[in-house]
N, C-alpha and C positions, 0 to 999 in steps of 0.2 A: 413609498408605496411599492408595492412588488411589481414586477415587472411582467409582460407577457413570455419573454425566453424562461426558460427551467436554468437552475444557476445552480453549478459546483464548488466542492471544495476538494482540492486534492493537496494533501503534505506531503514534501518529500516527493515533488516532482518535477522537478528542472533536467532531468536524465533517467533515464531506464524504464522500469515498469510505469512510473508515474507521470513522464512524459508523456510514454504511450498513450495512457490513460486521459488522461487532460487531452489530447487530439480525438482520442475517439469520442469525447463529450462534445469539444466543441465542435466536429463536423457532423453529428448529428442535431445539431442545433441547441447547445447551453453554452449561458457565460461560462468561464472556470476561472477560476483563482486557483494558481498555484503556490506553493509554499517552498521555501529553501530555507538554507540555513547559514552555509560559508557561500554555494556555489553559483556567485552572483551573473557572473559570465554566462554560464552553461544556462540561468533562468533565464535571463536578457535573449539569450537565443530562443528558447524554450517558448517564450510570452512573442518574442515577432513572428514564430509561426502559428499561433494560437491566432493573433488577431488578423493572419493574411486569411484564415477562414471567416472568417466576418466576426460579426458579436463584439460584446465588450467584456476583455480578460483583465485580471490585474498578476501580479508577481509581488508576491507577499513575503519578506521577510521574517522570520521566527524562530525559537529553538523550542520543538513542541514539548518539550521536557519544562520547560518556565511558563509556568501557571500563568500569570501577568501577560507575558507574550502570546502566550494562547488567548487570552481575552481579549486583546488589543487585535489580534488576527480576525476573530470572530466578527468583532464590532463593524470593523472595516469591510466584514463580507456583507455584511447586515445591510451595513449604511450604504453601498456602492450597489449591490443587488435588492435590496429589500426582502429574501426569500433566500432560502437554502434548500435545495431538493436532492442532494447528492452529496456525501462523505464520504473520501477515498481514503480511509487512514492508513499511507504508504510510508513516510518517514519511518525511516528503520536503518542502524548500525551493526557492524558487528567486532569482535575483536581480532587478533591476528594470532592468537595460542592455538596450536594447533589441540585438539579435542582429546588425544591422546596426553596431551600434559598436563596433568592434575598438580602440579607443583607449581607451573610457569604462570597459571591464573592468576590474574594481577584483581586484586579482591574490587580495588578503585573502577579500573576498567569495568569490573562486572556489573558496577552497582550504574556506571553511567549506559550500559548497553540495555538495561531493566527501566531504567529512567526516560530513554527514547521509546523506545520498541513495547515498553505495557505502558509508564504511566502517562506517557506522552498521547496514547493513544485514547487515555484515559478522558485525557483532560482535554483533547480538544472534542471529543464525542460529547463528553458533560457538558463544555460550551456553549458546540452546536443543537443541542438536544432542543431547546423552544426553537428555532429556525425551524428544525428540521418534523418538527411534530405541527408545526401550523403548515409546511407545505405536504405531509404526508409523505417525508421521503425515506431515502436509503440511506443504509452503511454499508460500505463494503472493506474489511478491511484485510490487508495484505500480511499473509501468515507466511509459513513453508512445508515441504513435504519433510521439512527435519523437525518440524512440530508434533510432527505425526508419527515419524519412527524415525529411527536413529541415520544418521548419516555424515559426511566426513565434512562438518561444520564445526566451530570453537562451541564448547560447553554453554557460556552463554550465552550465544545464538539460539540454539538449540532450543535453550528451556526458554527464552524471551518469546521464539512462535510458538511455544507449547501453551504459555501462557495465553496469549492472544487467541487461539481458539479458543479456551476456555472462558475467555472476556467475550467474544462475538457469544456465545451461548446466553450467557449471562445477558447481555446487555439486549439480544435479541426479544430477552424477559422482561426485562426494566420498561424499555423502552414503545413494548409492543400496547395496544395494536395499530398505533398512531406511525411505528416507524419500523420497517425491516431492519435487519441488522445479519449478515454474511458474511463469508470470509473465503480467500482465495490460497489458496496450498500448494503454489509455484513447484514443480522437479528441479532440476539444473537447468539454468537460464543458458542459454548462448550469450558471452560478450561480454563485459567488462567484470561482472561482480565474481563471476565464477575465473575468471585472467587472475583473477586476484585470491580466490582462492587454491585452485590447483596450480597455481605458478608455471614450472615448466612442464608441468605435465598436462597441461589446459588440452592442447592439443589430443592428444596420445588415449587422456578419460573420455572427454566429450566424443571421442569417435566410437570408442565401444560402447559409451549409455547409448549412441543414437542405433548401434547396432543391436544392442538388446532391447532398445523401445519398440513395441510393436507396429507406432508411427512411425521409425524406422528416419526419427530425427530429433531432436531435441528442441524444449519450449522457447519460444522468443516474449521479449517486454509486449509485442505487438496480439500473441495470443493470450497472454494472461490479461491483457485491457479487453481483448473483447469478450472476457468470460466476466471480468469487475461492467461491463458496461451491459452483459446481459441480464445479470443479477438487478442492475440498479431499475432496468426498463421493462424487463419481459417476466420476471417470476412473481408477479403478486402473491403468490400463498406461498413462495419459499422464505424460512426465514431460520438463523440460529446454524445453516448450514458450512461448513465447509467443502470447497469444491479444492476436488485436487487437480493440476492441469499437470502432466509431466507424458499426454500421450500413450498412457495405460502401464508405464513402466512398476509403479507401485501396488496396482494390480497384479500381475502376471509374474512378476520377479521373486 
């Protein structure tokens, strides 16, 4: 039987934006389920500060890329919540070629960063779709501002968020008018993912974007959950959109 709390599903959040995200649901009062993949540690941590806010959370294991494990994740939200009123599709990879090497593309690599980041997202949306049509809920799912135009990301990055807007469109159509369906268009995060992209030069980039951001700082996991948590509560007639958060840098630049 469904329960009286509003219940989540968030992939691909045991750290960063989907972390975020999953706190910002459950202190506004929903269960959340979140999802991992390797990062059992970091969800273990993730899931004890979800459930010091109260509610009942679970820490879901999956690779959203296996059809089968997407099911089996569903089922579990199904059966433990009864209701689904909330998908974060955040699980997302990238590769480490820099974007400039059109030779160094590793073809294998590409086809698994297309496997997470579109059909991964594919398939647990199709999953979720009766949940989320009998509670009247959301999608929101997590794209980039390199989906949107060019920036210094691996090629299949790149085209994996260009895709996913184009699926929040689409699926915003499938799915409507039973279920919103958005998408959030992250700039340059502060903090691990981007560490990992600009290497030693983390430092040195990120101080001139925040000096040419007209917010005059760069986005954190913490502001892109409460733009995924406004879409999911506050826009009843937005639907199909993408929201860019990067503090007007895409804008004015």
């Amino acid at each position: 039987m469904p329960q009286d709390r509003p219940a989540a599903l968030v992939t691909g959040s045991a750290s960063g934006i989907g972390r975020a995200a999953a706190l910002r649901l459950a202190r506004a009062g929903y269960d959340v389920a979140i999802n991992y993949s390797r990062s059992q540690g970091t969800a273990r941590t993730t899931l004890a500060d979800l459930e010091s806010l109260g509610g009942r959370h679970l820490a879901l294991r999956a690779d959203v890329s296996d059809d089968a494990a997407v099911a089996a994740l569903t089922a579990e939200v199904g059966q433990t919540f009864g209701r689904l009123d909330a998908l974060v599709n955040n699980a997302g990879m990238t590769s480490q070629t820099p974007p400039e090497d059109l030779d160094g593309v590793d073809l294998a690599e590409w086809d698994r960063v297309f496997a997470v980041n579109v059909r991964g997202l594919f398939q647990v949306t199709r999953a979720c779709a009766p949940l989320l049509r009998a509670a009247g809920g959301s999608v929101v799912n997590v794209a980039s501002i390199v989906g949107l135009r060019p920036g210094p990301q691996p090629l299949a990055y790149a085209a994996s968020k260009a895709a996913v807007v184009s699926l929040t469109r689409t699926l915003s159509r499938v799915l409507a008018p039973e279920v919103r369906v958005n998408a959030v268009a992250p700039g340059w995060i502060a903090g691990e993912w981007m560490q990992r992209t600009l290497g030693d030069n983390y430092d040195r980039l990120m101080d001139r974007r925040a000096t040419w951001t007209p917010m005059q700082r760069n986005v954190t996991a913490e502001d892109v959950a409460e733009t995924i948590f406004s879409l999911i509560t506050s826009n009843p007639f937005v639907t199909g959109e993408t929201i860019v958060i990067d503090g007007g840098y895409a804008a004015t630049s």
